[in-house]
N, C-alpha and C positions, 0 to 999 in steps of 0.2 A: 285167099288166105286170111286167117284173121288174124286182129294186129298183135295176140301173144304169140303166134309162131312165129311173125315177123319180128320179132324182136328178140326171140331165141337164136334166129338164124344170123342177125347180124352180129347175134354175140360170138355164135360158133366161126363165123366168116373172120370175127378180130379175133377171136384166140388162136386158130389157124395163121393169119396175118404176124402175129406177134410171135409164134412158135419159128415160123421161117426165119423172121427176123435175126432173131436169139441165133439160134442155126448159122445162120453166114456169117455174125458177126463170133462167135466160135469159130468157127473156119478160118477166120482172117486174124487170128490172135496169134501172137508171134509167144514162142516159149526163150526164156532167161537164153540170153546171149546170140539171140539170133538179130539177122538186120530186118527191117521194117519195111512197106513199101510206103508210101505217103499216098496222098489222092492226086497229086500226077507220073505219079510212078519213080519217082526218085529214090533208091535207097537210100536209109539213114540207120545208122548205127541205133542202139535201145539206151546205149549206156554216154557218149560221148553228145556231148552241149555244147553248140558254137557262141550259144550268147554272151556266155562269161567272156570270148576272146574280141568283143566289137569296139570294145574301148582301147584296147589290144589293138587292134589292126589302124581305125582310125588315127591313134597317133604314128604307128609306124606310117602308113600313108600320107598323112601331113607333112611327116618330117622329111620324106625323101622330096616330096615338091608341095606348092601349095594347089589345094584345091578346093572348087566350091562341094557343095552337098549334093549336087547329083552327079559329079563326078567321084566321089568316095562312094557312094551308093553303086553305081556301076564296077568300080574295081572290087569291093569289097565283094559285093552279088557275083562276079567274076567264080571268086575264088570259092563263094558257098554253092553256085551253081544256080542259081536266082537271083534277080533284079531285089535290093532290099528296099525296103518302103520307106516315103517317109517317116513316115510316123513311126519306122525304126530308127532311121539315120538322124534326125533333127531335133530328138529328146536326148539321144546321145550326145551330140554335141553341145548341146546345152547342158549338160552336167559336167561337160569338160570345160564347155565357157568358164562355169560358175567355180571350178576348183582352179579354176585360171593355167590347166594347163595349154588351153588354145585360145588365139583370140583371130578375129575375122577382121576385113576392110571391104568398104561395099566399093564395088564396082560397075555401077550400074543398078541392075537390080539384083546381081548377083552378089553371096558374102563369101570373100573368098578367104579360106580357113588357112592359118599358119602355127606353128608349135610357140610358144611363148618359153622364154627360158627355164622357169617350173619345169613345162612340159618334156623340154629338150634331157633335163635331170631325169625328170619320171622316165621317161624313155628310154634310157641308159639304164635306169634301175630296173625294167620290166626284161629286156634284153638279157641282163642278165641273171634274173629269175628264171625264164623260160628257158635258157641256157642250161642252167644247173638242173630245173625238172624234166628233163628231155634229154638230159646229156645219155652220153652211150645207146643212144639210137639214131645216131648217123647212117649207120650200116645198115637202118630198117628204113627210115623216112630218106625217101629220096625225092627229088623235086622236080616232078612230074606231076602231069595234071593227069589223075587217075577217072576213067568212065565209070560211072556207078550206074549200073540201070539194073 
């Protein structure tokens, strides 16, 4: 073969390659209000974002007992249905250091995380934020660990 067909044929072999491509990932596109699968099969909502709730939860967590960072990372991860990473949970709590509403004591080599009185406030005041935006769906959210798969 010479080397202009050879080079015809690897273009026809990648625009083929790239057509399939295009293809499946059409296939795998979700339309307005549907849920998602992730790449380990998890469903998730299109519309609904847990990240905005992490500072949310961390202090709810704190305040009901103290704990270090891979212990909030495991309850949290719990409740989203995944182990959170550091390098989610320990940037957080660093901006919560830094507004002073937590502060830690080392134990070893562990920092074990407590609510600081700010926090104890702030905490009070998100409670009942969330309260008023969620109010009157009691009777929808129940507190049950639902299977998403």
């Amino acid at each position: 073969m010479t080397r202009a067909k050879t080079e015809t044929t690897k273009r026809r072999t990648r625009t083929v390659k790239m057509k399939q491509a295009a293809k499946t990932r059409s296939d795998n596109k979700v339309s307005k209000g549907q849920s998602k699968k992730t790449s380990d099969n998890k469903v998730e909502s299109e519309y609904l974002e847990l990240k905005g709730f992490l500072s949310f939860l961390i202090l709810h967590e704190v305040g009901r007992k103290r704990l270090c960072g891979e212990d909030l990372a495991k309850k949290i991860g719990r409740r989203k249905g995944a182990m959170l990473t550091p390098g989610t949970i320990y940037p957080a709590l660093k901006k919560l250091r830094k507004k002073k509403l937590v502060k830690y004591r080392r134990f070893g080599r562990k920092k074990v995380y407590q609510l600081t009185p700010e926090g104890e406030t702030e905490m009070k005041l998100m409670y009942k934020l969330f309260s008023n935006y969620f109010y009157g769906l009691k009777h929808v959210i129940q507190r049950k660990h639902y299977r998403v798969s």
